[in-house]
C-alpha positions as CSV (number, residue, x, y, z in Angstrom):
1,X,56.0,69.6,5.4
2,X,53.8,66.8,6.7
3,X,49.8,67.5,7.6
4,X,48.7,66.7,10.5
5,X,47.7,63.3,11.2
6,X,43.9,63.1,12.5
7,X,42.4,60.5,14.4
8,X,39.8,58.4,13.2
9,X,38.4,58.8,16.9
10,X,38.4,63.1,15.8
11,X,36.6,61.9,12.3
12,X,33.8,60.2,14.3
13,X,33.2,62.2,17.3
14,X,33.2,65.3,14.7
15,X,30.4,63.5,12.5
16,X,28.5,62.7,15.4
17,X,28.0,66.1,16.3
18,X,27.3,67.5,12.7
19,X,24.3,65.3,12.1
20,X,23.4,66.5,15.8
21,X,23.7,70.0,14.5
22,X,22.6,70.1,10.8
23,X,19.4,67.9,11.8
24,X,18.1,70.3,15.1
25,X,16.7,73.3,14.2
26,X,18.1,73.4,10.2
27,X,16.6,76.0,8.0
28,X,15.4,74.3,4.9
29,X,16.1,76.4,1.3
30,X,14.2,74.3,-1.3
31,X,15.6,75.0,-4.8
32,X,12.0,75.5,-6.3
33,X,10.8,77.8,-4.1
34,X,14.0,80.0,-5.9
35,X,12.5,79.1,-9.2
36,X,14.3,75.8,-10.6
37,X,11.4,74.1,-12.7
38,X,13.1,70.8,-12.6
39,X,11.6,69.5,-16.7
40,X,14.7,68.5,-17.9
41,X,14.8,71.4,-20.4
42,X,15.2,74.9,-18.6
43,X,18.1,76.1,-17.4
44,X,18.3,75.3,-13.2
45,X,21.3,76.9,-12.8
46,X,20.4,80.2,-11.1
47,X,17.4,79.0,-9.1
48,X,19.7,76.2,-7.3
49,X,22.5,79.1,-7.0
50,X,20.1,81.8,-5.5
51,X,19.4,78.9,-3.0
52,X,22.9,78.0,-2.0
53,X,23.7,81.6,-1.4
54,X,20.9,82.4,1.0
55,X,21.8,79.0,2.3
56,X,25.4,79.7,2.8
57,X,24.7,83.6,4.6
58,X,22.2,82.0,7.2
59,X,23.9,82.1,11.0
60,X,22.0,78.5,11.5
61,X,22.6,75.5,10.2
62,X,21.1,75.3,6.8
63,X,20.0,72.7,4.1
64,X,19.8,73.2,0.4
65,X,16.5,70.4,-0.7
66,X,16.9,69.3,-4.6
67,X,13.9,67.5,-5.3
68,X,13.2,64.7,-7.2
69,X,13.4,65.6,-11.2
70,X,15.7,66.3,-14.0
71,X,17.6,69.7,-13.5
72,X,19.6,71.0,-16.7
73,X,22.3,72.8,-15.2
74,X,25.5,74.8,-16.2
75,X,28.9,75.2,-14.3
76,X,28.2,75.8,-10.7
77,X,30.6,77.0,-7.9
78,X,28.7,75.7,-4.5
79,X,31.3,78.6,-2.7
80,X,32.0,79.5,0.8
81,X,33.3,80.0,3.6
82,X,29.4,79.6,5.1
83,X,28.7,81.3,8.4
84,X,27.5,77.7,9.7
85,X,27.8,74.0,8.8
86,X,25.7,73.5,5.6
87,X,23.7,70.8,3.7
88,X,22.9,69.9,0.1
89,X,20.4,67.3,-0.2
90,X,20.4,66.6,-3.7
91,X,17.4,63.8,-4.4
92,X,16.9,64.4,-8.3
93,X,18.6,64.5,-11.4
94,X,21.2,66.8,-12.1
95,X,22.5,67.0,-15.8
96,X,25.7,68.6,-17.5
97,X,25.3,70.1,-21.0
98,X,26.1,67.4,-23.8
99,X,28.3,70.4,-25.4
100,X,31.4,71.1,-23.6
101,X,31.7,74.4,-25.5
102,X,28.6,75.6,-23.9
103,X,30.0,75.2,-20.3
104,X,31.6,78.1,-18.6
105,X,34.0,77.3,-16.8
106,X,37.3,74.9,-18.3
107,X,37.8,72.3,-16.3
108,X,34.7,71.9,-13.5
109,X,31.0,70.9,-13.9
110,X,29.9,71.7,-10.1
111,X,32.2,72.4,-7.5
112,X,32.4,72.8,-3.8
113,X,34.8,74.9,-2.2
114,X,36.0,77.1,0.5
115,X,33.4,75.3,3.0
116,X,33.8,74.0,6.8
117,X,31.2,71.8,7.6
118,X,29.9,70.6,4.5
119,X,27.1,67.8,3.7
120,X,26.3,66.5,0.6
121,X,24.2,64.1,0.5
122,X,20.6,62.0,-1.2
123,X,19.7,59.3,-3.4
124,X,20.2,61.9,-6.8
125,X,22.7,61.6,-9.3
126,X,24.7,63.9,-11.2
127,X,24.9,63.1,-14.9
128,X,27.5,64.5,-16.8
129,X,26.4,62.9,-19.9
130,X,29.8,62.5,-21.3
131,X,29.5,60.3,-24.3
132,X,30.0,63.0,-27.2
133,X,32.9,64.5,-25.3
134,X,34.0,60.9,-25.5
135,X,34.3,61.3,-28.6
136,X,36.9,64.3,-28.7
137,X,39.0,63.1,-25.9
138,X,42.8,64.2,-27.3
139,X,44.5,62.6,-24.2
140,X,46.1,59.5,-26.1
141,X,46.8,61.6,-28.8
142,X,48.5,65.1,-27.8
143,X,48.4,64.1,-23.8
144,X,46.4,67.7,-23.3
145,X,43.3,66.6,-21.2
146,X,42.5,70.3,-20.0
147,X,39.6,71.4,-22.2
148,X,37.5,68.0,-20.6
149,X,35.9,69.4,-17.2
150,X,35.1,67.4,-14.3
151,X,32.0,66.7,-12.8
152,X,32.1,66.9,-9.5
153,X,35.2,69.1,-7.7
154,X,35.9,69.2,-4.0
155,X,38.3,72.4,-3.3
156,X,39.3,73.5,0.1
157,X,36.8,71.5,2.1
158,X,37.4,70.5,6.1
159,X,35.5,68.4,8.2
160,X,32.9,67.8,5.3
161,X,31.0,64.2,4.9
162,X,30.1,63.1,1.0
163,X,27.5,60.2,1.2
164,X,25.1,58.4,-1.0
165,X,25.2,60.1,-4.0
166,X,25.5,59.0,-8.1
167,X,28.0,60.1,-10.4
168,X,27.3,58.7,-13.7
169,X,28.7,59.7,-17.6
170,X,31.2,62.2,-16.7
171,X,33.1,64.0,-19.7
172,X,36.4,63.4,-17.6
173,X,37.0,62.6,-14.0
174,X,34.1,61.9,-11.9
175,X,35.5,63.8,-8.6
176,X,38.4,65.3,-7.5
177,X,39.5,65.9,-4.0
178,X,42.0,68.7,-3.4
179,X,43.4,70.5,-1.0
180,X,41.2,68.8,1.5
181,X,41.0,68.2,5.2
182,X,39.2,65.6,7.2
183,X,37.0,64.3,4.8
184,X,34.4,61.3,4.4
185,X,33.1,59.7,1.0
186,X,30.6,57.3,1.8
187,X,28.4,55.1,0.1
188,X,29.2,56.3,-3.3
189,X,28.0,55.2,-6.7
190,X,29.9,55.8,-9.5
191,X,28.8,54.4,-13.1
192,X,30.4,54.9,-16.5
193,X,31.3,52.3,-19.5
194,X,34.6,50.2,-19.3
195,X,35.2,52.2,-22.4
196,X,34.9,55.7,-21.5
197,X,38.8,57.9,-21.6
198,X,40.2,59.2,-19.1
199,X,36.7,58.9,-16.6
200,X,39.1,58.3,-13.0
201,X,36.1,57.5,-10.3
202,X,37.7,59.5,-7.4
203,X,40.8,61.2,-7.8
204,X,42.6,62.3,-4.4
205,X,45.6,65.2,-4.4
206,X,47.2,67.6,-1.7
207,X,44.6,66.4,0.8
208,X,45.0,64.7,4.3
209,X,42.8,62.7,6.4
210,X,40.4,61.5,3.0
211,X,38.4,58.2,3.7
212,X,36.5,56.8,0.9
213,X,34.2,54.2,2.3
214,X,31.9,51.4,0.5
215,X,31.9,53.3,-3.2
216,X,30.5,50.8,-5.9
217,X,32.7,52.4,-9.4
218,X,32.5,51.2,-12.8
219,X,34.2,53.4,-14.8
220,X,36.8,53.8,-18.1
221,X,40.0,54.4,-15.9
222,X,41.2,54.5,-12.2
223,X,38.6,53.4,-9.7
224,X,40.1,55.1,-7.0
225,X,43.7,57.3,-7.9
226,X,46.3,59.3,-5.1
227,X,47.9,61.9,-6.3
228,X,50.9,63.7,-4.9
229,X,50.8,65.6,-1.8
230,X,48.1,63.3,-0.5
231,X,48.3,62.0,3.2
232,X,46.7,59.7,5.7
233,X,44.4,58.2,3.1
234,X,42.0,55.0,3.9
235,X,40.5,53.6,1.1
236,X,37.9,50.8,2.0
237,X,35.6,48.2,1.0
238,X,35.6,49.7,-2.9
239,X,34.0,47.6,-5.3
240,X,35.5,48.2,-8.4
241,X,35.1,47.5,-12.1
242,X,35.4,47.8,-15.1
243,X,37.8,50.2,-14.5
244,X,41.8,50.5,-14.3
245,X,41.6,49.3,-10.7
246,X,43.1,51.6,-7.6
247,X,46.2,53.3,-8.1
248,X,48.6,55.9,-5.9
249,X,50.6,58.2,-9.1
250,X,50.9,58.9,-11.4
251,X,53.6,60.3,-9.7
252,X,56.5,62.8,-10.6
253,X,55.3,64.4,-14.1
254,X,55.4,67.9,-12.5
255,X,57.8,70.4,-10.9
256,X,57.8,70.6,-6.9
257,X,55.4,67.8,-6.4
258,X,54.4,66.9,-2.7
259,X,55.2,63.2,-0.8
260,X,52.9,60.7,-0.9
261,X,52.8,59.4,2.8
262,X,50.4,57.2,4.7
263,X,48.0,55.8,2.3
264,X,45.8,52.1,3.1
265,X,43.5,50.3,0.6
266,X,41.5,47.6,2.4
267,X,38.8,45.2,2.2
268,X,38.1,46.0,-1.6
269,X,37.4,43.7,-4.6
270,X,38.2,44.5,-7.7
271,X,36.7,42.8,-11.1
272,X,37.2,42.5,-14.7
273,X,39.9,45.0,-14.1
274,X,43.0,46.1,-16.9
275,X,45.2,46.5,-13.8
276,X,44.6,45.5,-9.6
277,X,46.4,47.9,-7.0
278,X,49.2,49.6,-8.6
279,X,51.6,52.3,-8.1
280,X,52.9,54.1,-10.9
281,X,55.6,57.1,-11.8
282,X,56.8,58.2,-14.4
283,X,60.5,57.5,-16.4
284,X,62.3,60.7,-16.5
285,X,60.6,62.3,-13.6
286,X,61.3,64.9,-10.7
287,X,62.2,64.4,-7.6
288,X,59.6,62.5,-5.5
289,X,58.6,60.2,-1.9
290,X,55.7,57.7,-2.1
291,X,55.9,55.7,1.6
292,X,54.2,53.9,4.0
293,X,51.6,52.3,1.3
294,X,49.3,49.0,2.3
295,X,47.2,47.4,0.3
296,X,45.6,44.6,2.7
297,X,42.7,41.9,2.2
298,X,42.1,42.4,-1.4
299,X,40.3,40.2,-3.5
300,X,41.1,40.1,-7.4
301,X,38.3,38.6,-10.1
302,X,39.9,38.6,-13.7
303,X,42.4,41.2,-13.3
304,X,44.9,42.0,-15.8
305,X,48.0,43.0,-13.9
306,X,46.5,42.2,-9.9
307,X,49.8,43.2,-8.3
308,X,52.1,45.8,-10.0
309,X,54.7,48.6,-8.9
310,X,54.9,50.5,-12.3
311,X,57.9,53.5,-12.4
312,X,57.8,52.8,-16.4
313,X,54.6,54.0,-16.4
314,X,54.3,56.0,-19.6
315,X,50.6,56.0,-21.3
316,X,51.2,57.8,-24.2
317,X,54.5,56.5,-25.6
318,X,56.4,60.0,-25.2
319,X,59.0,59.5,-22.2
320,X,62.4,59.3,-21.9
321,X,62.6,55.9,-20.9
322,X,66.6,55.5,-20.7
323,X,66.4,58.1,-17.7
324,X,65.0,56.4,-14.6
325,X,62.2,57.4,-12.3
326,X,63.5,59.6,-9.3
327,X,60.5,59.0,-7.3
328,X,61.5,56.5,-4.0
329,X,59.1,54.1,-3.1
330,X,59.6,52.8,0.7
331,X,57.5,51.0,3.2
332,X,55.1,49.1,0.8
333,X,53.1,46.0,1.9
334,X,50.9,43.7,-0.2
335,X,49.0,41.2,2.6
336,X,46.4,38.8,2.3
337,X,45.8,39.5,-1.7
338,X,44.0,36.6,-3.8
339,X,42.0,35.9,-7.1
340,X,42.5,35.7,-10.5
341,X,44.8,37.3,-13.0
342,X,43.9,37.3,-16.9
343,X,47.9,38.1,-17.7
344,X,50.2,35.1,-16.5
345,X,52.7,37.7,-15.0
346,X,50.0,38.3,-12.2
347,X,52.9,40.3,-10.1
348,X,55.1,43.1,-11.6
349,X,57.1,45.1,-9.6
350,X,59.1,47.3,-12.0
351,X,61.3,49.5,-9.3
352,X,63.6,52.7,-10.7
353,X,67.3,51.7,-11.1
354,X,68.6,55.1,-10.3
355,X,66.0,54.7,-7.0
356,X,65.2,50.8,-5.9
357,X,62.4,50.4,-4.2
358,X,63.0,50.6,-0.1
359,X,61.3,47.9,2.1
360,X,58.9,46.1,0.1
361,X,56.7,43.4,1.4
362,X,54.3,40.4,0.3
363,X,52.8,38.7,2.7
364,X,50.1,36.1,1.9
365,X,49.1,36.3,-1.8
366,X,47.3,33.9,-3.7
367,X,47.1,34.9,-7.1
368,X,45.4,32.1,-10.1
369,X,46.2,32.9,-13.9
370,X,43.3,32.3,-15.5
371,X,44.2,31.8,-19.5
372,X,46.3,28.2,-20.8
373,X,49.7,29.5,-21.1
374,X,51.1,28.1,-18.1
375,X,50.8,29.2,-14.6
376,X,51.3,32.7,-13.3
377,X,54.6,34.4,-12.4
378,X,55.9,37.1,-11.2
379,X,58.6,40.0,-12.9
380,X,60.9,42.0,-10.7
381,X,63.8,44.8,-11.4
382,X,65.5,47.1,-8.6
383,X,63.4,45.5,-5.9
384,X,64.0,42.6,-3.3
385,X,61.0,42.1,-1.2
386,X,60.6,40.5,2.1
387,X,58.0,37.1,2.4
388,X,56.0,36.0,4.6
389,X,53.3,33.5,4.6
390,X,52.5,31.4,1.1
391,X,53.1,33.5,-1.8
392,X,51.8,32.7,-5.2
393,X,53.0,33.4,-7.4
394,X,56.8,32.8,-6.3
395,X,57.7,36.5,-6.1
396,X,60.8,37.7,-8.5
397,X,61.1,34.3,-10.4
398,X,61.7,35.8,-13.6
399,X,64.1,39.0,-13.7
400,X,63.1,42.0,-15.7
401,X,65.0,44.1,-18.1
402,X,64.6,47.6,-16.6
């Protein structure tokens, strides 16, 4: 079943009245009042937890005040529901233990969840100091990522606003969104080598009504990645890269999985990239919708692949690749889309031939290949896409075994 679509009108007039109510008459709940010593050496942990739970039971509007410094903390569960709209304003440093063995909880640094009315915001950053488990990253390997936790997880939030704060070094992804409603991240920084496994900057699944808004990520895989079940989802103005650029899928790896409806990435560049704007699903899959997709106004600089439609995706080598994708992929534009590709086939659409894609358009790309092989050109299979306006490459010169 589709969620509900909600207005962007709803999004702002909602805001408005949150900062109204969390700045009048907010009772402040300042970590080191609770005990948190903030010396980059004790455990933080409690002190910040005793805070959010007084902060959560008040019947007022409340803020939870980090402070500048260095806070060594273990897993955390920021949990509702709250008996009013809450903030966290996080100004220091928060850090994740270097030894994932020490962390409690499996697959979450600090999460949020359960909560109506959430802000979490401030100029602090939370470090998950991921470069030893870097080092033991098994996904390439065995394809088992589970033992890797996230940073930052976003469970069962409505009408929440995320804004201004870092993620930097996480062991695996950086933040995940699920099961979300209404929800705003803005102005976020997210910072981790072009080398680091497996580090997705915002990942997005079984949520509706998500906008991500002017997020600077460098990271070691997607910038910005939609999962299944994910709806009404506006990416904009993401500057992004290094990084594997902004991707919808992968798609249709698991049992039951949820359509992908409703999703637009605009006004974003994206830079020394392996991949642009992509859409990916796996050989062999289950049974799957990704529809109404736009990716408008994009600027590439030295990306690999700028343009690509991927239902061969297999990163590990262990698919089935003589069974074909049984995702359908409809109603996808590509508009006003230009830069630079470092591989001459600068647009790939690679369609399922037991599904073809449904409805694709290009409309106005201008794409360069950078290297001295020749100019750049395009590969299709199972696709035949409508064209409007100059497109460069000429789309589907070149036919591709599939």
């Amino acid at each position: 079943m589709s969620s509900p679509t909600i207005s962007r009108s709803t999004t702002v007039i909602f805001f408005f009245f949150l900062g109204l109510i969390t700045n009048a008459q907010a009772a402040d709940f300042h970590v080191k009042r609770y005990g948190a010593r903030a010396n980059g050496n004790s455990d933080d942990s409690q002190a910040i937890m005793k805070a959010w739970k007084d902060a959560c039971m008040s019947t007022k509007p409340s803020k939870v005040v980090i402070p500048g410094g260095r806070y060594v903390v273990d897993s955390m569960k920021f949990q509702g529901p709250c008996m009013a709209p809450i903030h966290v304003q996080v100004e220091g440093r928060l850090q994740a233990p270097t030894n994932i063995k020490k962390m409690r909880s499996d697959d979450t640094w600090i999460a949020f969840q359960y909560i109506n009315g959430l802000t979490l915001s401030g100029s602090g950053t939370f470090d998950g100091r991921g470069s030893l488990a870097w080092k033991q990253n098994e996904c390439a390997s065995s394809g088992k990522c589970s033992s890797l936790p996230i940073s930052l997880r976003f469970f069962s939030l409505n009408n929440s606003l995320i804004k201004d704060i870092t993620s930097t070094d996480s062991k695996f992804f950086h933040m995940n969104v699920h099961n979300c409603r209404n929800v705003t991240l803005q102005n976020i920084n997210i910072d981790a080598p072009g080398d680091s496994p497996n580090t997705d900057g915002i990942h997005i699944g079984g949520s509706s009504g998500v906008t991500i808004r002017n997020a600077r990520i460098k990271t070691g895989d997607d910038c910005v990645s939609i999962g299944d079940g994910s709806q009404q989802i506006n990416v904009e103005k993401v500057t992004c890269g290094p990084g594997h650029g902004i991707s919808i899928g992968s798609l249709g790896k698991y049992k039951n999985e949820k359509p992908v409806s409703g999703v637009t990435v605009r006004n974003c560049t994206i830079s020394n990239t392996m991949f642009g704007v992509r859409i990916k699903t796996w050989p062999d899959s289950t049974k799957g919708i990704a529809t109404n997709m736009q990716f408008e106004g994009i600027v590439m600089n030295n990306v690999g692949t700028p343009i690509l439609i991927d239902q061969q995706y297999c990163p590990y080598g262990l698919c089935k690749h003589q069974i074909p994708s049984r995702v359908k992929i409809s109603n996808v534009g590509f508009k006003n889309i230009r830069g630079t590709s470092t591989a001459q086939v600068a647009l790939k659409l690679v369609c399922s031939r037991g599904y073809p894609c449904k409805n694709v358009k290009l409309s106005n790309i201008n794409l360069k290949y950078s290297g001295t092989n020749g100019t750049a050109i395009s590969e299709c299979s199972n696709v035949k896409p409508a064209l409007s306006g100059r497109v460069v490459p000429p789309a589907c010169t070149r036919a591709f075994a599939a």
